[in-house]
N, C-alpha and C positions, 0 to 999 in steps of 0.2 A: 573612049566610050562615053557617051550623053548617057546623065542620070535622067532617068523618068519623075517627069515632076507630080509629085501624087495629093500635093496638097487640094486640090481644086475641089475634088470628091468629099473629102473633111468637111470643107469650106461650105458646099453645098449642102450635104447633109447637116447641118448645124444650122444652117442658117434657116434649113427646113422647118429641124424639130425643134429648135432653139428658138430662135427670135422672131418667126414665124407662127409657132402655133405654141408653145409652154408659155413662152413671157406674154403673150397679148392676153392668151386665154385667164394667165394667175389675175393680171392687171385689171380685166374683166370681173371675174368673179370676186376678187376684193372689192373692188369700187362698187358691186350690187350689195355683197353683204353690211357696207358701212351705210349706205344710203337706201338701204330695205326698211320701210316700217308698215304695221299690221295698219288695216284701214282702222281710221277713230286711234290710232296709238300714239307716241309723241314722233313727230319729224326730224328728222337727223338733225343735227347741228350744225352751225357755217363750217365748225373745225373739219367735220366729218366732207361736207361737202368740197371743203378745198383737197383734204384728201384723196377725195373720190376721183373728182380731178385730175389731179396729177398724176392718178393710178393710170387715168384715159392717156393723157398722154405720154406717159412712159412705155405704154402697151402698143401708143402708137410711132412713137419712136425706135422700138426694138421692130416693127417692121418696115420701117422705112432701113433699119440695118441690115433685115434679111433680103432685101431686095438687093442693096448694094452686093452683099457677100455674094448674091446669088448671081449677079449681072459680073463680078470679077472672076469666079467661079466657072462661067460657062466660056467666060473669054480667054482664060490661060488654061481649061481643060482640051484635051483632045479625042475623048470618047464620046459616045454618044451619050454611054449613061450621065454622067456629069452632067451634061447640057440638061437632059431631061429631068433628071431633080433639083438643076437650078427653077428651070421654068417651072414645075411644080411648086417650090420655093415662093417664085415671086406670083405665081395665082393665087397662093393660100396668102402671102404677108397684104396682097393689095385685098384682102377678103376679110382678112381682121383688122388692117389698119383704116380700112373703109368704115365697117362696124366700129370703132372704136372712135375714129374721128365723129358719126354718126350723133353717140352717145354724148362724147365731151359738145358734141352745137347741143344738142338736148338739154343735156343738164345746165350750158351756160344763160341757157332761154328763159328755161325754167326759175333758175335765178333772180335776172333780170326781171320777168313777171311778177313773182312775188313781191319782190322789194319796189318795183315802179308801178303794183296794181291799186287801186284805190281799196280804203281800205272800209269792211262793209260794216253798217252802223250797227251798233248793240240794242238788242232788242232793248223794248223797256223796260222794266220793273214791276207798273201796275197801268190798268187799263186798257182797251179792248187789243191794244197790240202787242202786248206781254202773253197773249196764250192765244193765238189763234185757233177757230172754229178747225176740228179735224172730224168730226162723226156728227150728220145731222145739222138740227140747230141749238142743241145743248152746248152751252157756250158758259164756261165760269171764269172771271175772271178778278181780281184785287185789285180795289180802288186804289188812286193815289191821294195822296194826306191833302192835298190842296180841295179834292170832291169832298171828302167827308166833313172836311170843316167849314161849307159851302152848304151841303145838306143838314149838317150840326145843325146852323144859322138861323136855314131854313125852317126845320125842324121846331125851332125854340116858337117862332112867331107864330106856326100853323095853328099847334097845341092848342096855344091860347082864343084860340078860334073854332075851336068846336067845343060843340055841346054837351053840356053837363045832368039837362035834366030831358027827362024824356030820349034817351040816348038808344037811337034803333038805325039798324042799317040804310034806310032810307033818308032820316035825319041828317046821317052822317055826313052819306053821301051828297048830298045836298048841298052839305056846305062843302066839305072836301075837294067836293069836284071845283069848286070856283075858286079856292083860293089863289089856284095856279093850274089852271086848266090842259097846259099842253107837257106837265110833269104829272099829272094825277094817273093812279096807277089803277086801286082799285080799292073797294070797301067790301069786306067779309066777315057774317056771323059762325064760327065754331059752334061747335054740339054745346060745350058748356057756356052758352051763351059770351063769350068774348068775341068784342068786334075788332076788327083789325083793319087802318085805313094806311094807305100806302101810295108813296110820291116817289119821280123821280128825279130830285134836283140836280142830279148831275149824272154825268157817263158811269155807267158801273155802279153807282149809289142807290141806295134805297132809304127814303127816312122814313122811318114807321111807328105807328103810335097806336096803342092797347087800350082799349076800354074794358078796363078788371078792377071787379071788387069795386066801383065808383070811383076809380082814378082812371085819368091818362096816363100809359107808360108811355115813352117814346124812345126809338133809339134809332142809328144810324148803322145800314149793313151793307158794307162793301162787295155786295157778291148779286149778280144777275145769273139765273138760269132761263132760256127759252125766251129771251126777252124782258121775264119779268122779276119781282123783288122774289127773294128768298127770305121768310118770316117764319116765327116760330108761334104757333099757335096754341089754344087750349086744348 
């Protein structure tokens, strides 16, 4: 009497729900959760990403297994059902090891780019390209130490160049406007009679000088709004 060989059916099924669709799908959904991060959150790490990896390809190796079991499976079976949960078998392994091969060219791409992309310049620190214009033309931005000690300078010689007696917005101006004509900002009297004359000697800078109380104050403001000096008046 010939024994009936019933392994083939085992074989098929297994290789169905086994290396087929459990181990690609686990290998899957690990390698998303190691390599998942919230937008703006920290990016995984190399560890995590060789992990991720290997998960790709171990998911993708256990269907390259269900295909074989499934292809020995339908060749030593002699029912029909065998046959038909082989080929099932190998529709579903060539359906996840496609997806997963997929995944692992992805992520190894992704790799490659980051690590061979150029890498992009850090804003600066102070002046007009530390804060770009977002609403408008309301624009403030923070000189760099090299303006302000440039308008300081500036500032020191101007002083000594305006006038002390007879001191009225017209006067001022007058002189103010010439000492440096294509930095001069502007000359203003306040309610309590304080004049305020104002230059731009450099990007972002404002040097400004107060007629109060019969002195000249002067000082140096790193900050432009709308194009012009931000000054503190009477």
């Amino acid at each position: 009497m010939q024994l009936k060989r019933t392994w083939p059916m085992p074989n098929a099924i297994a290789a169905l729900v086994l290396f087929a669709v459990l181990v690609p799908l686990a290998c899957t959904f690990l390698g998303f959760w190691l390599s998942f991060s919230l937008p703006g959150g920290t990016p995984p790490s190399d560890d995590n990403r060789d992990v991720t990896r290997g998960l790709f390809i171990a998911g993708g190796v256990s269907a390259l297994v269900a295909i074989g079991m499934a292809l020995a499976s339908a060749v030593a079976g002699r029912g029909v059902a065998v046959r038909v949960v082989a080929v099932v078998a190998i529709l579903v392994a060539l359906a996840t090891g496609g997806f997963l091969g997929v995944m692992l060219l992805s992520e190894a791409r992704s790799q490659v780019d980051s690590s061979q992309g150029p890498a992009e310049p850090a804003a600066p620190s102070c002046g007009p390209e530390s804060h770009p214009t977002v609403f408008g033309g309301d624009s403030r931005y923070e000189a760099c130490a090299d303006d302000i000690a440039t308008a300081d300078e500036f500032l020191q010689s101007a002083v000594t160049q305006l006038p002390t007696e007879d001191v009225t917005v017209a006067s001022v101006d007058a002189i103010a406007s010439g000492i440096e004509p294509e930095s001069y900002d502007t000359t203003y009297e306040f309610g309590n009679g304080d004049i305020t004359v104002a230059w731009l000697p450099a990007p972002v800078t404002c040097a400004v000088a107060t007629w109060r109380d019969g002195v000249w104050m002067s000082e140096v403001v790193g900050l432009l709004a709308d194009g012009g000096c931000i000054y503190m008046g009477g």
